[in-house]
N, C-alpha and C positions, 0 to 999 in steps of 0.2 A: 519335244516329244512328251505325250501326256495318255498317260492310262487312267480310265474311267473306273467308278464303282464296281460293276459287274466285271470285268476283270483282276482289278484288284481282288474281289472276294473269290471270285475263281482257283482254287488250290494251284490245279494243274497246268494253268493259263497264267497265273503270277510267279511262279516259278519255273515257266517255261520264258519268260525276258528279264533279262539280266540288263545291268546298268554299270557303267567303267567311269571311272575319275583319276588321270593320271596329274605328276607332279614335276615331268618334265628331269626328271631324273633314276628313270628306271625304276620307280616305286609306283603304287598304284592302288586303289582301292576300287573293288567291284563285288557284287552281289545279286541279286533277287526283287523283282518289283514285292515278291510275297514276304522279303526279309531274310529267308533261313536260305543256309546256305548250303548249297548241293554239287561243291566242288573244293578239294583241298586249296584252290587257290582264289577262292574269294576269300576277301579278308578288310577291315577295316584298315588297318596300318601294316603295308606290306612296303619293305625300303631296298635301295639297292645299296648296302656299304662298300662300295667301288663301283660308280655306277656307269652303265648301266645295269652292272652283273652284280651277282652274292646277294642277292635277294633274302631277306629272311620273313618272315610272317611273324609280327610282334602284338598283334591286336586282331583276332578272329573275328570279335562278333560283341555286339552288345545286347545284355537282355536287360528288357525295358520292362516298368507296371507304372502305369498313372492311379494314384489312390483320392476319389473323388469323390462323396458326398455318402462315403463309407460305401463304395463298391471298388473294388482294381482290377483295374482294364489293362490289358497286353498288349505291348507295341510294337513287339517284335517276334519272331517265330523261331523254331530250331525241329529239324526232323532227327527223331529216337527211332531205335527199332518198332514197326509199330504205334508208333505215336508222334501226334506232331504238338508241342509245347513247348511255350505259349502257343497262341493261333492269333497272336496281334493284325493277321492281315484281315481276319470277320470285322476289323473294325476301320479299314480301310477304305477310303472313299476317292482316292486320287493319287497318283505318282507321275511326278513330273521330272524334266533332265536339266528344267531352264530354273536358275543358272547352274545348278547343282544338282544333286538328286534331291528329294523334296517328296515327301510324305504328308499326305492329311486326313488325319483319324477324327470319328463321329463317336466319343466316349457319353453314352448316354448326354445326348443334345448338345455337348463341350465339343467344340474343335481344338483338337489339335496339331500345330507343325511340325515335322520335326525332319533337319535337313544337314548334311553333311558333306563337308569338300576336300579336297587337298588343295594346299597352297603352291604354286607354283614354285619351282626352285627350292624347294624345303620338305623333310621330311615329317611332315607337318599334319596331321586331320581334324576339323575341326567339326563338334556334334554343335546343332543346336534347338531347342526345344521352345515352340512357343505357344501357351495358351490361349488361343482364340476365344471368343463370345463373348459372356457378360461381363459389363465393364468389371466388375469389382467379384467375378470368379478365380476363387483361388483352388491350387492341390499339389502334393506332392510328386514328383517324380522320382522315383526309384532304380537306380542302373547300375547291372554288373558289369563289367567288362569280363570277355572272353581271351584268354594270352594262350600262348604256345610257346614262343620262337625258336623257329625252326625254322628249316631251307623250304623253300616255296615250294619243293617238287615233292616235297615227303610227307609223310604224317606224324603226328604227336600223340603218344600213349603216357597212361601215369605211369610217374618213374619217383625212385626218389634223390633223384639228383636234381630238382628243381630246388631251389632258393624260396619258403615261402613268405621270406621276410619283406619289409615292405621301409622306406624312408619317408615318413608322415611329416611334412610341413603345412604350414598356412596356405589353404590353395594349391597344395603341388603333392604328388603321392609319387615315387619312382620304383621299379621293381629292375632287379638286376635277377632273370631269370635261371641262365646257365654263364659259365665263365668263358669270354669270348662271344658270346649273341650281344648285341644293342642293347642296352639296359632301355625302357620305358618308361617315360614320364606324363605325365597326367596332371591338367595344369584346368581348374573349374570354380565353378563358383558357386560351390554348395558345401557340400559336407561328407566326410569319406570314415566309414567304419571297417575296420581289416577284419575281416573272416574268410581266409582260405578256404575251398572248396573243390572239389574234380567234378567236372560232366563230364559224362562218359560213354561214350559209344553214338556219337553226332553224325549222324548217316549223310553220306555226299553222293545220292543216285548218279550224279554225272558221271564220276568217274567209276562206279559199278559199270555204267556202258559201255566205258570204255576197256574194262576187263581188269581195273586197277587196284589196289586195296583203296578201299569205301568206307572208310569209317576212322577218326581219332577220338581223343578225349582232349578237354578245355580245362586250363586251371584258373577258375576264377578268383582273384584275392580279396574283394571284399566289394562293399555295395558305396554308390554315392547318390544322396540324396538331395535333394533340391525342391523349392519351393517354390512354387509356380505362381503366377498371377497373370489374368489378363494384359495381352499387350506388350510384354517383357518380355527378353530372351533369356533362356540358360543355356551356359555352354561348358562343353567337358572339351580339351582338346588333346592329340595325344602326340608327342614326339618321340623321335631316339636322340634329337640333338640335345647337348647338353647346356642348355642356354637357362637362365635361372626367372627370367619372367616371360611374358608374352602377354602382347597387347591386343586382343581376341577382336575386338571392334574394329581395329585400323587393317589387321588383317584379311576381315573380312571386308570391307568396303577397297581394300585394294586388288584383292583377289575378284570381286562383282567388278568392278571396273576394267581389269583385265580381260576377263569374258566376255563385257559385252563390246570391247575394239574389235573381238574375234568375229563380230554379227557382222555381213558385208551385206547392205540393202543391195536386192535384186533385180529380175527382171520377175511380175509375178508367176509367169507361165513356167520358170526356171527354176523350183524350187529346190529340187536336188545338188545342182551345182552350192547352192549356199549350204544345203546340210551336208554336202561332205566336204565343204570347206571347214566346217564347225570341226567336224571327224577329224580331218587331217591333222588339227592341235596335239593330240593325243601319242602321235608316233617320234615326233621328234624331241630327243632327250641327250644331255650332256654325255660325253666321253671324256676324261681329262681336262683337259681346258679347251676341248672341243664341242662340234655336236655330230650324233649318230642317227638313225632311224630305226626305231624298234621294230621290226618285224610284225609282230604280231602281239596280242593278248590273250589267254593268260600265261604263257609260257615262254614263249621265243624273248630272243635279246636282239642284237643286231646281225644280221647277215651281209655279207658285200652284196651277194646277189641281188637279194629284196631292195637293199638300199638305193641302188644304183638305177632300177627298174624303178623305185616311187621317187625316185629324189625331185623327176620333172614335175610330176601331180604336186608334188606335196609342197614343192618351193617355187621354181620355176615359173611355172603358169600362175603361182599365186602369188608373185612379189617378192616370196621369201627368201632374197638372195645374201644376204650376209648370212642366214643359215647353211645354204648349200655351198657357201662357200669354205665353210668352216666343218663341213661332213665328207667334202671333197679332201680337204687340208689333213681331214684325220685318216682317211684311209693313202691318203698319196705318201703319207710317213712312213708306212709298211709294207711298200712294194718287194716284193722279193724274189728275184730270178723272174722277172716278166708277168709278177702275179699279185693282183692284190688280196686279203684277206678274204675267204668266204664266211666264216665266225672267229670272232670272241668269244671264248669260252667264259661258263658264269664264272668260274672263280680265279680268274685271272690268267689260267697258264700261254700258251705261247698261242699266236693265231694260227690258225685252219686254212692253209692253202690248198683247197680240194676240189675247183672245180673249172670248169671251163670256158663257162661264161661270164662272169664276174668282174674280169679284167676287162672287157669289151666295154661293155657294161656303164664300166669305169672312162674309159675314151668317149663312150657316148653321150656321157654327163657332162664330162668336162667340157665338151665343143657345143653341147646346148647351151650352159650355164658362159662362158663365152658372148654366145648369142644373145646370151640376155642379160648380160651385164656389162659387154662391151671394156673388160677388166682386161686391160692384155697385160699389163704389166705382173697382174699378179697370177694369171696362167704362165705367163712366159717364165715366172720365175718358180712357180712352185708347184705347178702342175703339169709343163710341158714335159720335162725333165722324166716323168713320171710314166707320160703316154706312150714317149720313147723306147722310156725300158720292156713296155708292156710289149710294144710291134716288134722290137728287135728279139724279146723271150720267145714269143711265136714263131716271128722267122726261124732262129735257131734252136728254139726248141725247148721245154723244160720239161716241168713235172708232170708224170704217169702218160708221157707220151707225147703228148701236147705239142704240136707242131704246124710250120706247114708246109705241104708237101710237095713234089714236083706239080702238080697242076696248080698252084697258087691256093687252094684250099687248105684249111685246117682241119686236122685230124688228131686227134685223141683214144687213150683210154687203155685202161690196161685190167687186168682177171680182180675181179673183186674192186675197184671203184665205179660211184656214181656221180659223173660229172658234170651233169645236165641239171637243170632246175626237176627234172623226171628223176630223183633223188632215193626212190624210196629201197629198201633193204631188208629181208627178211632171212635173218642171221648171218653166212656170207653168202649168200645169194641177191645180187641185183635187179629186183624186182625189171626196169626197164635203162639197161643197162648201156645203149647208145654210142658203143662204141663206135667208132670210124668219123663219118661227117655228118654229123647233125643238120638239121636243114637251118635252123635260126642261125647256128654257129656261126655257117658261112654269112649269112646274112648280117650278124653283128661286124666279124672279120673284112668288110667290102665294107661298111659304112664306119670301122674305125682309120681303114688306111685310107678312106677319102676326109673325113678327119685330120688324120696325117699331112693328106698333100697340103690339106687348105690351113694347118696351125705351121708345119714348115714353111709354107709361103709367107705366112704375115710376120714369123721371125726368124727370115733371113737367112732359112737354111733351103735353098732352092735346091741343092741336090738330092735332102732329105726328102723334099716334095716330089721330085721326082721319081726318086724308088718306091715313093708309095702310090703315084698313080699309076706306076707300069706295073706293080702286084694286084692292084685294086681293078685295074682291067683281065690283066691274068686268071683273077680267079671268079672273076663276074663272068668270063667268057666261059670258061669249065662249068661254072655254075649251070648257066642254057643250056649246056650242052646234055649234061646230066642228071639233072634232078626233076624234069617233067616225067612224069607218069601218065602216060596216055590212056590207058587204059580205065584209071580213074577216074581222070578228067581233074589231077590235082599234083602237087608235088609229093616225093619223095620223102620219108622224115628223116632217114639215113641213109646214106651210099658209102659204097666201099666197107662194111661192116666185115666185122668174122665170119658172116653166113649170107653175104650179099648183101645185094638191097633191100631196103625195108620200106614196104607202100603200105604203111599203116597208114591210116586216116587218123592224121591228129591235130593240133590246133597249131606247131609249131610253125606252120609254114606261111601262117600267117605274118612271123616276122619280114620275110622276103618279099612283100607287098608293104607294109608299114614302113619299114625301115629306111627301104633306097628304092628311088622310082624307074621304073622300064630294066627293073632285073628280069621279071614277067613280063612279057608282051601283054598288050590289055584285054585282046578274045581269051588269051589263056587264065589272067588273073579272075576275069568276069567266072568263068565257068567253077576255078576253083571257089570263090567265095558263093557262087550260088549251092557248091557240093558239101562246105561248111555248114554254110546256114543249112542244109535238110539234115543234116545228120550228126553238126555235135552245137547247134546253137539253140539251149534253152530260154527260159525267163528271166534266169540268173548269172548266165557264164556257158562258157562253153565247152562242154564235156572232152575229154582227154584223149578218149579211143571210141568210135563208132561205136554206137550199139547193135550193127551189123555183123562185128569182128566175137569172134568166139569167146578171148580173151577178156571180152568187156562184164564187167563188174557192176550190177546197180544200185548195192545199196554202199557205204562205207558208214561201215559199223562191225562189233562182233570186239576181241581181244587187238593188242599188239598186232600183231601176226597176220589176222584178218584183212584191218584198215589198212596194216601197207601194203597188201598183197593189190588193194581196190584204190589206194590212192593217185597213181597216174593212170588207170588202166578202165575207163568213164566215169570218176568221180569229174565234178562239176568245178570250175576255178574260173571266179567272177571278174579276176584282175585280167582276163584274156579278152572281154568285153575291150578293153580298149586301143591294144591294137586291131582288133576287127573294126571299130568305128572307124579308126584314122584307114584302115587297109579299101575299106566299104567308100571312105568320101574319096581317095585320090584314084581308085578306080573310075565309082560312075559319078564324078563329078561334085562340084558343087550346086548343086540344083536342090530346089527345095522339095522334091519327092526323094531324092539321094538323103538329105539333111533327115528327114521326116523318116525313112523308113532306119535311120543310122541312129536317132532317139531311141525308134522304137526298142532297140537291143538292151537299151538299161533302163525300160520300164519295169520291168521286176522289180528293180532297185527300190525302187520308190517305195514301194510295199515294202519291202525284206526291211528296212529301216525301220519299222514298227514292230518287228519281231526279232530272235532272237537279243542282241545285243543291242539296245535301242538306241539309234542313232549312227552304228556302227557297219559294217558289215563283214560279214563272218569266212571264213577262210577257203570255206570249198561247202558241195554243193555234194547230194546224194546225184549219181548219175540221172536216174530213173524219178520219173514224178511221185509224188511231190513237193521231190527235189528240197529233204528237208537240208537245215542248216548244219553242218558239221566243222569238227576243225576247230580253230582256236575263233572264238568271237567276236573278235575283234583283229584285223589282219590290215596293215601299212598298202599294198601293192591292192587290197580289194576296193580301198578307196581311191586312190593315187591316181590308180590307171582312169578307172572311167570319170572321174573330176577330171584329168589330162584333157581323154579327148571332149568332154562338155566343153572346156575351156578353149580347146584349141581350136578342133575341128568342127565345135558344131557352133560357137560363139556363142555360148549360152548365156555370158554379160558383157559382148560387146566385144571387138577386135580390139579396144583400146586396154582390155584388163589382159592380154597375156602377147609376152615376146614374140618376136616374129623370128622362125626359123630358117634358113637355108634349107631349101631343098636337099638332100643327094641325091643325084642321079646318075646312071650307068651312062657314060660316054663311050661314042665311039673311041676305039682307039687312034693317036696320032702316032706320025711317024716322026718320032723324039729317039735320042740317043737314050740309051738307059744308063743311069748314073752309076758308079760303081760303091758299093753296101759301105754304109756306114757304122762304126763301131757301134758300140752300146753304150748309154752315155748314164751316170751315175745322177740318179735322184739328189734332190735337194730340198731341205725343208721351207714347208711354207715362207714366204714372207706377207710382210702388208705392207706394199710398198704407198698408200694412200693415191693411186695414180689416178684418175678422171675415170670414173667407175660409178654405176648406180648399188655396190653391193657393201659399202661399207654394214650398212645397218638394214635392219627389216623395219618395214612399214609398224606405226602401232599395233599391236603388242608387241 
């Protein structure tokens, strides 16, 4: 991704796309093509000390001066009430993402580079500065660093409980800011003078939008100088680890090398599949001596829901099976009463069993990941175990209601939760609160108990397969029976609720086409997906609630309050492009106007990649045109999904780059004795048993 002159010099246009570098443990660095930063969580060195949570922000911002032929030029920016200073981006001529972000400044006819990364698996950022043009031009460079540390979600005002002392060695400066935050270390190769100082009142328009306090102060401790030459690099880098050298050169050419394993040559007409392969690096990040999936950017940590919904995009379809199988391992540890986590909280406390999807979720990962790694030994031992408890907590029932019921359907919910991915909450009011049977639910619930028959059959538990085909018929039959809406010419998004049924026009019901085949008859599916595409399928995703329906929302913006009120209710959610693609191809076929019109749904994409977060793509979508970018910037499930279906469903590099799945499909029923219920059978922690498996390891990187 490359921004040109005229953008770069553009105020409101370089600070309108933001750039991310994550480190693959819940820390992250992101910011502004224009440099100044307009959100409390952009930051150079932000880490997670228990990661992926406890996030603190130990390195805000650097202000930069190049001093050159006795004039000093600004390299970086910072907005004040009022004023914007420096203004380094007048001097901007290009910003690039490859292989890092990448700056190049026109300092009166002097080029300058100047580029910065995070190292993978380390808490680590490394700056670097290089003088381009005449062989034998020389100048100074000048840099502050910007500190806080503070909790990622908060802001930083002067106090005087900062520490303004400083540990000066040879090449290394550390600052121990408060007692208990990450001390900072600073490890370069020039020359470092202490002079404490406060900026103060650093304006963050982003989150003014968002109705949030807008504004902290930076305490900077003193300046580091460096002498520049043609041809030469300099570098400052910054840690919390407490390591006493660091080899700046090996880590950068190990970290370039890394990046570019991550480039998968394509097909040329297929470019997107490759740039959200690039993307998808960015979401997977350690848990213990596991891995998770971060949710989103700049805020979220890991969620079961999101996880379990990107796990197929993000690993699956792309090779990455020793990760997914180690993200499955981490949440299968925590199953509890039939229910896997829906959060980790950032700062460690007990996980979040709050929702109703999640668990399924969780079945549907595992019997893909299965399928495409052909692991049974190590499903059989450490994730069947797991599946089990989930189906049998259903059958019998758990937390806020969670059941299912005499028709073989699941049903949930109780006064005050939200247990739907349709999550949102304004005070105790439940924005879209979904109680009774959700239309995906069921659909998840019929594709985990066919799951079920087909993981009890291959381990030798034939009467467990049994109970789960005669429920899996049970509630697939209830299903036809109740959830067409004729009148619509579409499904149902709730039945059996507090106040009947609910014939919202929403996107949910598209799971019941994606998920299991001939749950819909195909004249019924055809009509609903042609009543989707007129009324909630944009350029970018597919709006949440008709813009027909009273209750629809078009912009999402305004305070708290506002945005949730407008978050499920037609804001825009790009990650629903992808079961529409798979829902769109196993409808009308695989024919190449099916393929072709099925593309068509993520060409926005293509675009939106050049804007907001660049490279990334952003969390949800204004309802109403033009449909600007909102939400967190960078979002797991916004890439996931539609990379899935590029890879799956539309073959965008070839049937040979992703697993081949099992169908589900609604069978008729047979005339079988029904087995009699099986206990609940108690989890067990992963193992590795090394059995004949493709998932020991992921491909390079």
């Amino acid at each position: 991704m490359k921004v040109g002159t005229q953008d770069c010099r553009n105020l409101e246009r370089a600070l309108s796309l933001e750039w991310l570098d994550t480190n693959g443990r819940g820390g992250f660095a992101s910011g502004t093509v224009a440099g100044a930063n307009t959100r409390r969580y952009h930051a150079l060195l932000l880490t997670a000390r228990r990661p992926p949570g406890e996030r603190f922000v130990l390195v805000n911002h650097l202000e930069e001066w190049l001093d050159l032929d006795g004039r000093s030029y600004p390299l970086s920016a910072n907005l004040y009430p009022g004023a914007i200073h420096p203004a380094g981006f007048e001097h901007c001529t290009e910003f690039s993402t490859d292989p890092w972000p990448t700056w190049t400044f026109d300092c009166g006819g002097v080029g300058v580079r100047r580029e910065h990364f995070m190292v993978r698996d380390r808490d680590l950022v490394v700056v670097r500065w290089t003088l381009l043009g005449k062989k034998h031009q020389q100048a100074l460079l000048r840099v502050r660093p910007k500190l806080t540390g503070r909790d990622y979600h908060a802001t930083h005002h002067e106090n005087g409980s900062l520490s303004r002392e400083a540990a000066i060695e040879e090449g290394r400066v550390t600052w121990q800011l408060y007692p208990g935050v990450p001390s900072v270390r600073a490890f370069h190769s020039g020359s470092y003078r202490h002079a404490p100082d406060w900026y103060r009142q650093v304006q963050f328009p982003r989150e003014r939008e968002r109705g949030l306090d807008d504004a902290e102060d930076w305490w900077s401790p003193g300046e580091f100088r460096f002498d520049l030459s043609s041809g030469s690099a300099r570098t400052l880098a910054f840690t919390s680890e407490p390591v006493e050298t660091l080899d700046v050169a090996a880590l950068t050419e190990q970290e370039q090398a890394r990046r570019g394993r991550l480039k998968r040559p394509g097909p040329a007409a297929e470019s997107l599949a490759g740039k959200l392969r690039l993307a998808a690096d960015a979401y997977v990040a350690g848990r213990g001596t596991g891995q998770t999936v971060i949710a989103g950017y700049p805020w979220f940590t890991d969620w079961g829901r999101d996880t379990f919904i990107s796990l197929p995009g993000l690993c699956l379809v792309t090779g990455r099976l020793g990760t997914a199988w180690q993200v499955i391992a981490s949440f299968a540890a925590h199953v509890s009463e039939g229910m896997v986590p829906n959060r980790f909280p950032d700062t460690g406390e007990r996980p979040e069993y709050n929702t109703i999807d999640a668990s399924l979720w969780f079945v549907h990962a595992v019997d893909r990941y299965l399928e495409a790694s052909r692991d049974e030994a190590r499903v059989r031992d450490g994730a069947w175990p797991a599946v089990k408890r989930i189906l049998d907590g259903y059958r019998c029932g758990t937390r806020y209601g969670i059941r299912m019921d005499r028709d073989g359907l699941i049903t949930g919910g109780v006064p005050g939760a939200q247990l739907t991915w349709m999550d949102a909450k304004v005070d105790d009011r439940v924005v879209t609160p979904r109680h009774g049977k959700p239309v995906e639910i069921q659909a998840l619930w019929i594709r985990a108990l066919d799951a079920g028959e087909r993981l009890g059959g291959r381990f030798g538990e034939p009467a467990y397969a049994e109970r789960c085909r005669a429920d899996r018929e049970r509630a697939a039959a209830s299903f036809q029976k109740r959830f067409w809406y004729e009148a619509g010419g579409h499904l149902y998004d709730v039945v059996d609720g507090p106040e009947g049924d609910d014939a919202s026009l929403r996107p949910n019901q598209l799971y019941a086409l994606s998920l299991v085949d001939g749950l819909v008859p195909r004249e019924r599916a055809q009509r609903m997906l042609r009543v989707i595409e007129a009324h909630l399928l944009t350029p970018v995703g597919l709006r949440t609630l008709s813009p027909d329906d009273p209750r629809f929302r078009p912009r999402y913006e305004g305070g708290v309050r506002e945005r949730d009120e407008a978050y499920h209710q037609g804001t825009v959610w790009p990650f629903l492009l992808g079961p529409l693609v798979t829902a769109w191809i196993k409808v009308f076929g695989k024919t190449a106007a099916a393929k072709t019109r099925a593309r068509g749904f993520l060409a926005g994409l293509d675009a939106h990649l050049r804007e907001a977060c660049l490279g990334q793509v952003s969390e949800i979508f204004d309802g109403a045109a033009p449909h600007r970018p909102r939400g967190c910037f960078a979002q797991a499930w916004s890439v996931a999904e539609p990379l899935r279906a590029l890879l799956e469903d539309l073959g965008a590099e070839g049937d040979t780059a992703r697993p081949k799945l099992k169908r589900v499909v609604v069978r008729r029923p047979r005339a079988q004795p029904s087995a009699k219920g099986q206990p609940k059978t108690d989890g067990a922690r992963p193992k590795n048993n090394g059995a004949r498996n493709r998932a020991d390891q992921d491909p390079p990187p």
